[in-house]
DRENTOR-515325 format. One record per atom (N, C-alpha, C, O): residue number from 1; atom name; x, y, z. Coordinates in Angstrom, 3 decimals, always signed. Each point is the difference from the previous one (the first is absolute). Example, Ala and Ser with C-alpha at 12.3 -4.5 7.8 and 13.67 -1.06 7.14 Angstrom:
2
(1,N,(+13.190,-5.690,+7.800)),
(1,CA,(-0.890,+1.190,+0.000)),
(1,C,(+0.900,+1.200,+0.000)),
(1,O,(+1.036,-0.019,+0.665)),
(2,N,(-1.386,+1.069,-1.385)),
(2,CA,(+0.820,+1.190,+0.060)),
(2,C,(-0.770,+1.090,+0.730)),
(2,O,(+0.509,+1.108,+0.169)),
END
This chain:
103
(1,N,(-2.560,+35.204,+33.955)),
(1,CA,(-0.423,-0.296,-1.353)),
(1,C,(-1.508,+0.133,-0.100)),
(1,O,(-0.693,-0.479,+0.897)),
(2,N,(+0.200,+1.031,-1.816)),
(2,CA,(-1.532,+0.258,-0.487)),
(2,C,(-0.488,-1.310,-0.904)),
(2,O,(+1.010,-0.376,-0.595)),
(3,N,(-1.884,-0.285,+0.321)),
(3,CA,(-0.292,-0.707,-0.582)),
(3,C,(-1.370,+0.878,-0.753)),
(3,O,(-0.930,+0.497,+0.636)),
(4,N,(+1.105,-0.462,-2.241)),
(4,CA,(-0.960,+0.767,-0.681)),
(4,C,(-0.550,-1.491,-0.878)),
(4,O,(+0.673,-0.762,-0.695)),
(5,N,(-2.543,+0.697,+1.134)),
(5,CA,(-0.290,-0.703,-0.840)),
(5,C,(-1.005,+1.106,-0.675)),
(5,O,(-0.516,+1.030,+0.436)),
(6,N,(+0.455,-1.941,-2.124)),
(6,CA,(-1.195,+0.678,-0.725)),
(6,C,(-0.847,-0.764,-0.491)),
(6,O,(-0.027,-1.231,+0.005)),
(7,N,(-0.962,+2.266,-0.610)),
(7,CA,(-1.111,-1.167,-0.608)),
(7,C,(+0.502,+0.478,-1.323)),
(7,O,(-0.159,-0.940,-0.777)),
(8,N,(+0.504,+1.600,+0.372)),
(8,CA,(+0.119,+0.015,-1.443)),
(8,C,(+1.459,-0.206,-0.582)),
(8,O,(+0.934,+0.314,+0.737)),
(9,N,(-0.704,-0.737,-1.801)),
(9,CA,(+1.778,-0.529,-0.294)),
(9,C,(+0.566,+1.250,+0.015)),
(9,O,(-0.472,+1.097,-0.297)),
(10,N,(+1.649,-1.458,+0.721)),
(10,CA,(+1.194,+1.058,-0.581)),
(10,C,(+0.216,+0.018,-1.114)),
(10,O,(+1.228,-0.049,-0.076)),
(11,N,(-1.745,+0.101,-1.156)),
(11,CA,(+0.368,+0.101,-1.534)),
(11,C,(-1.107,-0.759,-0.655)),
(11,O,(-0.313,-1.169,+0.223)),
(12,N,(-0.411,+2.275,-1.338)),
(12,CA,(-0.884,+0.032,-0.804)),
(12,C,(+0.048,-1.448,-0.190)),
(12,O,(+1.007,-0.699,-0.105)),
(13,N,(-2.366,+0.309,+0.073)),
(13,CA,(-0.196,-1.446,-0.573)),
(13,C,(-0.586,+0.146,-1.774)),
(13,O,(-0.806,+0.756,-0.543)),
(14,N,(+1.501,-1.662,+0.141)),
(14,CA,(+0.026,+0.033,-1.751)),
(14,C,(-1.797,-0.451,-0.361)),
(14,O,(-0.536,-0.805,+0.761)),
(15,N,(-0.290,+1.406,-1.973)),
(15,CA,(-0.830,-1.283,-0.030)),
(15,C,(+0.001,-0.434,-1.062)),
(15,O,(-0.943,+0.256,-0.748)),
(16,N,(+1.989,-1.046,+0.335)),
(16,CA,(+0.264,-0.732,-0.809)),
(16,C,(-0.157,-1.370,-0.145)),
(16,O,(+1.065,-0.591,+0.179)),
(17,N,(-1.841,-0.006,-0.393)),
(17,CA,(-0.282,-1.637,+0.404)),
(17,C,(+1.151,-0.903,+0.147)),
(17,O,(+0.996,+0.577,-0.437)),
(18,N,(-0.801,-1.409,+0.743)),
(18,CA,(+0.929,-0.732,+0.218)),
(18,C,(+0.105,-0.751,-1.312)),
(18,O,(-0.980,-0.134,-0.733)),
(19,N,(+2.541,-0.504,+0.354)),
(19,CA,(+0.049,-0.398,-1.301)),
(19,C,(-0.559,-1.678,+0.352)),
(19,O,(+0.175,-0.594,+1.064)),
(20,N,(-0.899,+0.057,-2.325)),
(20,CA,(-0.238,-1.290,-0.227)),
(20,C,(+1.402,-1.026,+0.800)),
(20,O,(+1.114,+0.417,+0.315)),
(21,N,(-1.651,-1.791,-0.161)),
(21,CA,(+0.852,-0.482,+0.267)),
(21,C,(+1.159,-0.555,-1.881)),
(21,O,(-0.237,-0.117,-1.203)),
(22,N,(+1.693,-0.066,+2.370)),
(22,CA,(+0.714,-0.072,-1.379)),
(22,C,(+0.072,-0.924,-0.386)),
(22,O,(-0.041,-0.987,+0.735)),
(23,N,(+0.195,+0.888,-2.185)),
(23,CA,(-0.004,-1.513,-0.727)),
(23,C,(+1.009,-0.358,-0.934)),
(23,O,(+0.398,+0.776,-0.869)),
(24,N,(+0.008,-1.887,+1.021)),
(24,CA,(+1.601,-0.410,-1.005)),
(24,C,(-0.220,+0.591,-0.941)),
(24,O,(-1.139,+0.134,-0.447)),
(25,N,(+2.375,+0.448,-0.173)),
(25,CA,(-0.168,+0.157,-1.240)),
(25,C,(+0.069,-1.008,-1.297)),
(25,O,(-0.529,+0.147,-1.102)),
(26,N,(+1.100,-0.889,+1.442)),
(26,CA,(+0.384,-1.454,-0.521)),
(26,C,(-1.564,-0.565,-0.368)),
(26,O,(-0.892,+0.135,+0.838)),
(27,N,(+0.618,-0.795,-2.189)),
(27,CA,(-1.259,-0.824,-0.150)),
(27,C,(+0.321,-1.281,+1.443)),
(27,O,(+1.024,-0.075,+0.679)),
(28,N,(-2.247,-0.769,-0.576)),
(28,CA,(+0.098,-1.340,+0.461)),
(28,C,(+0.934,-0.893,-0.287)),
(28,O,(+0.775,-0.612,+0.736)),
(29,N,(-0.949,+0.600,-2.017)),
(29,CA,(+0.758,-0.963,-0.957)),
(29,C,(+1.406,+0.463,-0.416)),
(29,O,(+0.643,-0.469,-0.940)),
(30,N,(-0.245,+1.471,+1.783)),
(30,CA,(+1.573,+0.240,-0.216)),
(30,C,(+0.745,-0.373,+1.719)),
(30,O,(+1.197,-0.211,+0.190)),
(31,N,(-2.285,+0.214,+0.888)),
(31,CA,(+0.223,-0.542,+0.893)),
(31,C,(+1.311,-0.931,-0.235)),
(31,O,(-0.058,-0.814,-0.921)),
(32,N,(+1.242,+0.892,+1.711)),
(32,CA,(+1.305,-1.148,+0.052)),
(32,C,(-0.329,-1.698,+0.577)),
(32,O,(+0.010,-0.992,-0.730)),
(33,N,(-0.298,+1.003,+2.258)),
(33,CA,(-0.019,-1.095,+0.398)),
(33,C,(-1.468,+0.073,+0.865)),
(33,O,(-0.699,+0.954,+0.341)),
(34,N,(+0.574,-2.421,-0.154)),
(34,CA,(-1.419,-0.361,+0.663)),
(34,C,(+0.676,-0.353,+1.545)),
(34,O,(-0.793,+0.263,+0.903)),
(35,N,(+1.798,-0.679,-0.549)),
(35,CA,(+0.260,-0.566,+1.124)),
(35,C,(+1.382,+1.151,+0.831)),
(35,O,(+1.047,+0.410,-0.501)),
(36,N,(-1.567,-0.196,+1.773)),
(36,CA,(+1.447,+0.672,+0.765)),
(36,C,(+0.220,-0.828,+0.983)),
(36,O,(-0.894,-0.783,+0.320)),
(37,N,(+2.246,+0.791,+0.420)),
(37,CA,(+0.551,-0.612,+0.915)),
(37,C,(+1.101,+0.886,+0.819)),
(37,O,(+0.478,+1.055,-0.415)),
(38,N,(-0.186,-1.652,+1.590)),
(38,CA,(+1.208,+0.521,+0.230)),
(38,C,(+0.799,-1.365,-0.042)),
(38,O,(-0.513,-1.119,+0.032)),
(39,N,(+2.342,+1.517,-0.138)),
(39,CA,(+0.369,-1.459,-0.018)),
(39,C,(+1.499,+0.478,+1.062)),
(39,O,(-0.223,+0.883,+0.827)),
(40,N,(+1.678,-1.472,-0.884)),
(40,CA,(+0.959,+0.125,+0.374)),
(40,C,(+0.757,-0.720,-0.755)),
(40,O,(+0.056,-1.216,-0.179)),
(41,N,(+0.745,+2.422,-0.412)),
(41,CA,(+1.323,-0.626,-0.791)),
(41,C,(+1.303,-0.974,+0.671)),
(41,O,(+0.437,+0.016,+1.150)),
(42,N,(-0.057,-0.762,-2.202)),
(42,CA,(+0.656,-0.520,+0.658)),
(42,C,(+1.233,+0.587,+0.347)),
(42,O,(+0.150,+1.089,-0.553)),
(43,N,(+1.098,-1.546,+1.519)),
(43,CA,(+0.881,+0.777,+0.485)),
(43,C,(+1.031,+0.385,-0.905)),
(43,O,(+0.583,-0.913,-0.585)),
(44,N,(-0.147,+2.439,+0.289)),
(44,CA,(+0.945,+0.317,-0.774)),
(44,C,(-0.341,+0.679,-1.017)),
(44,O,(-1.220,-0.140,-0.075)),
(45,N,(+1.581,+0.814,-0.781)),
(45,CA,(-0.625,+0.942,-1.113)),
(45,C,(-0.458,-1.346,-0.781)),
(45,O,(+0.641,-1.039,-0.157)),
(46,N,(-2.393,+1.490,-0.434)),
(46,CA,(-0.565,-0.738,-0.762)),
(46,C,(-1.022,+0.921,-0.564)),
(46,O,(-0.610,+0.847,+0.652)),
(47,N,(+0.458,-1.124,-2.107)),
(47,CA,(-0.797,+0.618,-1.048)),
(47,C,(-1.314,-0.624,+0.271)),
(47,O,(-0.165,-0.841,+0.884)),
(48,N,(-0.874,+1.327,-1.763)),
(48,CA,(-1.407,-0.254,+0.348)),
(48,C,(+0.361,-1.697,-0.704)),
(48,O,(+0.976,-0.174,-0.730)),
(49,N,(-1.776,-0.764,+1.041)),
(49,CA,(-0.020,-1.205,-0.221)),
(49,C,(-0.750,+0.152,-1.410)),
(49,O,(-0.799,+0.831,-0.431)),
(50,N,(+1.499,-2.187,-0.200)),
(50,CA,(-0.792,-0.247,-1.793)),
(50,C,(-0.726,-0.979,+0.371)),
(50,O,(+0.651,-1.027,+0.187)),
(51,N,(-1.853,+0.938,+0.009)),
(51,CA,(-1.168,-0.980,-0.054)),
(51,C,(-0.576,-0.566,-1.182)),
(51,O,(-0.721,+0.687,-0.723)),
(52,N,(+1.031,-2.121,+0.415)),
(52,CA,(-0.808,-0.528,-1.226)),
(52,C,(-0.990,+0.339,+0.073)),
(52,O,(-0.372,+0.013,+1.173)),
(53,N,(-0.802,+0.509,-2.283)),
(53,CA,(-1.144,+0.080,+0.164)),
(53,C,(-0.796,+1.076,+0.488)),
(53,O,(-1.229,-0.024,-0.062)),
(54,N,(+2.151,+1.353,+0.744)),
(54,CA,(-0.090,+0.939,+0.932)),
(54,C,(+0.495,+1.215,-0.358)),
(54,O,(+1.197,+0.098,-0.271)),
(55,N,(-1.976,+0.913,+0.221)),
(55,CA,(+0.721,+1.699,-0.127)),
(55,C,(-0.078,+0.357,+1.346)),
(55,O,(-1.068,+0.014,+0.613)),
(56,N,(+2.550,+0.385,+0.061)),
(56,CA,(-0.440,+1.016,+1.100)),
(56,C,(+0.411,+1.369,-0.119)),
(56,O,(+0.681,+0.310,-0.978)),
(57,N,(-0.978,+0.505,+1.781)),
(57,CA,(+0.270,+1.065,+0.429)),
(57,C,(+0.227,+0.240,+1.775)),
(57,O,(-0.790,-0.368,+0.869)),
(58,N,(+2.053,+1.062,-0.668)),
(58,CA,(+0.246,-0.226,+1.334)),
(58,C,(+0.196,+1.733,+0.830)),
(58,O,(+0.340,+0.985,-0.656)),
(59,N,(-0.600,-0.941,+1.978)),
(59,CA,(+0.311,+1.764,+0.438)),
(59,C,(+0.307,-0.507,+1.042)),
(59,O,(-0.506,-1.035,+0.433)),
(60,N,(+1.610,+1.867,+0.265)),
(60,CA,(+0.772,-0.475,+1.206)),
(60,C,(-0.770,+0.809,+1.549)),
(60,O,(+0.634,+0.473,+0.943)),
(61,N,(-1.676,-0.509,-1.051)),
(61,CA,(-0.711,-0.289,+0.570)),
(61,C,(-0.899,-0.846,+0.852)),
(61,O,(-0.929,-0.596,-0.545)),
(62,N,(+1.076,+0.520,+1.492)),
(62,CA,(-0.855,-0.975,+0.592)),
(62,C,(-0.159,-0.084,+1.649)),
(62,O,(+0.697,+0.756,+0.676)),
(63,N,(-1.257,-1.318,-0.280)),
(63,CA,(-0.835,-0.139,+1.798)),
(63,C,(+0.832,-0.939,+0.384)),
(63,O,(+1.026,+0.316,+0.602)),
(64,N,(-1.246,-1.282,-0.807)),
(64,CA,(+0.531,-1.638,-0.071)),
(64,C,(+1.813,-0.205,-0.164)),
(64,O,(+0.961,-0.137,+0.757)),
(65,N,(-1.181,+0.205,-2.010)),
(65,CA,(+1.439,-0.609,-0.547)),
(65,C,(+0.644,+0.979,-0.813)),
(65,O,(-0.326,+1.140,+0.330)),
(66,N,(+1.210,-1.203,-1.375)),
(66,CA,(+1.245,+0.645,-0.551)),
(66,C,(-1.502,+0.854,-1.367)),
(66,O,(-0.087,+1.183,-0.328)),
(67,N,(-0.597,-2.079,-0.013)),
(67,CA,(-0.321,+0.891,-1.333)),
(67,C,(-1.428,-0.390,-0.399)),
(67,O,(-0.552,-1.058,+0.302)),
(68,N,(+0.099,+1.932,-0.931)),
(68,CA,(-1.576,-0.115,-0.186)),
(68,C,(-0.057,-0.790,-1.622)),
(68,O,(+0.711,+0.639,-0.777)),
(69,N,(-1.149,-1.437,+0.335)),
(69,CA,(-0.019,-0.866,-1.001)),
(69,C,(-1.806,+0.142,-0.866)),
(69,O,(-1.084,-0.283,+0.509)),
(70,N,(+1.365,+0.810,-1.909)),
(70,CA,(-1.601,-0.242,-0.539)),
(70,C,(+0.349,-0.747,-1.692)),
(70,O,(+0.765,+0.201,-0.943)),
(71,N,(-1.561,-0.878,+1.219)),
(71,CA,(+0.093,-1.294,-1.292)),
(71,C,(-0.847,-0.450,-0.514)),
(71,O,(-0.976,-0.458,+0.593)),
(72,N,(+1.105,+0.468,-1.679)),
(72,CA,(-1.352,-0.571,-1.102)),
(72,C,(+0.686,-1.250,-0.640)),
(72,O,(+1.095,+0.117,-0.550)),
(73,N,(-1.690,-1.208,+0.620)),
(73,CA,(-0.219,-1.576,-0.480)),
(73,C,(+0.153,+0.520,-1.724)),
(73,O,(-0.408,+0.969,-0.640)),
(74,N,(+1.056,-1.940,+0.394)),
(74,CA,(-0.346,+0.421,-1.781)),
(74,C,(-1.061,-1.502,-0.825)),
(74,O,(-0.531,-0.047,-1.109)),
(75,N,(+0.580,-1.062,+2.309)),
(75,CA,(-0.862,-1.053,-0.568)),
(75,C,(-0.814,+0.467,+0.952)),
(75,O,(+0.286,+0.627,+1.020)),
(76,N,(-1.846,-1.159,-1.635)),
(76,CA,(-1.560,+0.010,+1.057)),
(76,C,(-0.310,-0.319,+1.350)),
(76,O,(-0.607,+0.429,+0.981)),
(77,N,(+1.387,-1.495,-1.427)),
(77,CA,(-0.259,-1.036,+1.914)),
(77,C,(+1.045,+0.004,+0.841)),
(77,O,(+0.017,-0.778,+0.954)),
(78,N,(+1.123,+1.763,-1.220)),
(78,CA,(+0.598,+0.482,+1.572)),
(78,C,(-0.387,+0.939,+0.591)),
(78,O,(-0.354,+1.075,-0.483)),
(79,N,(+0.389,-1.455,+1.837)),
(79,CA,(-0.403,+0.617,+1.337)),
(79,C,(+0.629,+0.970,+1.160)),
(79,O,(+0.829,+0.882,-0.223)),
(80,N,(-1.159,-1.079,+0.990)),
(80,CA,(+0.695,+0.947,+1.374)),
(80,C,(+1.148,-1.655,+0.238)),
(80,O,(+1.227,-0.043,+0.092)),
(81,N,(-2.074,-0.930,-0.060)),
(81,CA,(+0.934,-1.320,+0.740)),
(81,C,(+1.544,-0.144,-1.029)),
(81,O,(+1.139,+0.096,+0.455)),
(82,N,(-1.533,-0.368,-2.039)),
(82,CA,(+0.899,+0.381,-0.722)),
(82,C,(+1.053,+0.797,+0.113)),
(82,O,(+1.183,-0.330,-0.089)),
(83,N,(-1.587,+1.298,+0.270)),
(83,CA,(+1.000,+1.226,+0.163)),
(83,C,(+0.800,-0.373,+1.031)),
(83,O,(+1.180,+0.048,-0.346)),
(84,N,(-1.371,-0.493,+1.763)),
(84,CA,(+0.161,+0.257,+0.991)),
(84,C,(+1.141,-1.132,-0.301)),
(84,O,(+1.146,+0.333,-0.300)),
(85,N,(-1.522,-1.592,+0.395)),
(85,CA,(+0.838,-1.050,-0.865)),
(85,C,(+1.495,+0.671,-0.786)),
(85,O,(+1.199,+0.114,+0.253)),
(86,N,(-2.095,+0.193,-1.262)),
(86,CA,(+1.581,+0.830,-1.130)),
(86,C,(+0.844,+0.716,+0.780)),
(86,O,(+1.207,-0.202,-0.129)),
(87,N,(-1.666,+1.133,+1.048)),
(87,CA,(+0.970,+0.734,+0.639)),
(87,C,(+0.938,-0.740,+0.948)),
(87,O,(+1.217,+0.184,+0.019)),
(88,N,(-1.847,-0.994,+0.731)),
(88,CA,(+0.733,-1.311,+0.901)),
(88,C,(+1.031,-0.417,-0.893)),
(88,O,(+1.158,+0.162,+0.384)),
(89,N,(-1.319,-0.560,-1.261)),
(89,CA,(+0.903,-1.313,-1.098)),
(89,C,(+1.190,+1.328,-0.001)),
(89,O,(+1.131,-0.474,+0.117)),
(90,N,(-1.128,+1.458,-0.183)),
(90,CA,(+1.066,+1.142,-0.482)),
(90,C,(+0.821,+0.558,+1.272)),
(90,O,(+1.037,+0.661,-0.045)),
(91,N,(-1.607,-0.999,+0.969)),
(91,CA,(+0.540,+0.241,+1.112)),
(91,C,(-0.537,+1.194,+0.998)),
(91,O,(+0.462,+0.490,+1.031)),
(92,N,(-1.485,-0.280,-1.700)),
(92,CA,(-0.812,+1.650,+0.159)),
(92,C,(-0.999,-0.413,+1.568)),
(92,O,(+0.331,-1.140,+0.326)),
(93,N,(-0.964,+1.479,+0.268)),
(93,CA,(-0.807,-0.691,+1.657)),
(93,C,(-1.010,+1.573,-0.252)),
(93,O,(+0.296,+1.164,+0.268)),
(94,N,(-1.476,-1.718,-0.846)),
(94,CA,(-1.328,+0.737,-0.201)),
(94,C,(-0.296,-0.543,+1.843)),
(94,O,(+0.290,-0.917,+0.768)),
(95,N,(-1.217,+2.492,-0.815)),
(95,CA,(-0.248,+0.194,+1.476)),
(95,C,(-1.544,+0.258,+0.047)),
(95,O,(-0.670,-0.009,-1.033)),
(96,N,(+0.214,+0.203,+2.073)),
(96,CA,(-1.721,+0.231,-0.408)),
(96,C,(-0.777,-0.618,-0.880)),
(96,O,(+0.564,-0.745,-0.801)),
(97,N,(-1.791,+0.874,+0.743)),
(97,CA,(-1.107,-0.024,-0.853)),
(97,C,(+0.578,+0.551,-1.439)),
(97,O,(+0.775,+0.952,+0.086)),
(98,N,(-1.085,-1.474,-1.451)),
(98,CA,(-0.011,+0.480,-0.929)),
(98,C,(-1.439,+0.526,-0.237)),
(98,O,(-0.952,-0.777,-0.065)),
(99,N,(+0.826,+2.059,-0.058)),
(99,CA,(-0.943,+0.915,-0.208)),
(99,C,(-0.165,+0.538,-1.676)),
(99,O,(+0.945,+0.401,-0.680)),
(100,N,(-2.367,-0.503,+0.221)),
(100,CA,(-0.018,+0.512,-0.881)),
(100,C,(-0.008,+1.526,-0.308)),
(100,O,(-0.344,+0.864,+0.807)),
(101,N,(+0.744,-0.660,-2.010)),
(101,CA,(+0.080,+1.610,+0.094)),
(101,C,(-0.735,+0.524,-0.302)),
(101,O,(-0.844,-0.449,-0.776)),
(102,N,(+0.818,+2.143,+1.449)),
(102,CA,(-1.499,+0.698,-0.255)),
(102,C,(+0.436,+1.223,-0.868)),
(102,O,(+0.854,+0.886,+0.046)),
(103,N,(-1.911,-1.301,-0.890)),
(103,CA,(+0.096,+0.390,-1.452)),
(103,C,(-0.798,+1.325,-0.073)),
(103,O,(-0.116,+0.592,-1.073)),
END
């Protein structure tokens, strides 16, 4: 076997600048939720949980547990602890850090 190195590429280099970095298309303020989690459903087919007080959105996704969870508070003064709470009472077992989302 030959080993061919070069100094110059095998195929024309473009000079086209590189594109900007990308940005939501979505305003700020259409942003869904402030808080993500991962959690674990409880055992047996179960729908996303109805949280007083709580919009989620869920993707079956996740590192941790069964599903990736993002939720926006609809009163001021709930929290990551809140949340974490609501999901307990339903039978739901939030895992990790609740992380805010990057917007």
């Amino acid at each position: 076997m030959t080993l061919n190195t070069r100094l110059t590429p095998a195929f024309p280099l473009s000079r086209m600048q590189a594109p900007q970095s990308l940005r939501s298309v979505r305003p700020a303020d259409e942003l869904f939720g402030g808080l993500v989690l991962e959690a674990v459903r409880p055992t047996g087919p179960q729908d996303l949980p109805v949280l007083p007080h709580w919009e989620l959105r869920a993707w079956p996704v996740a590192r941790l547990g069964d599903v990736t969870l993002e939720a926006r508070p609809l009163l001021p003064w709930l929290g990551p602890d809140d949340l974490r709470a609501a999901l307990r009472e339903v039978g739901w077992t939030p895992l990790g850090p609740v992380r805010g989302r990057r917007g």
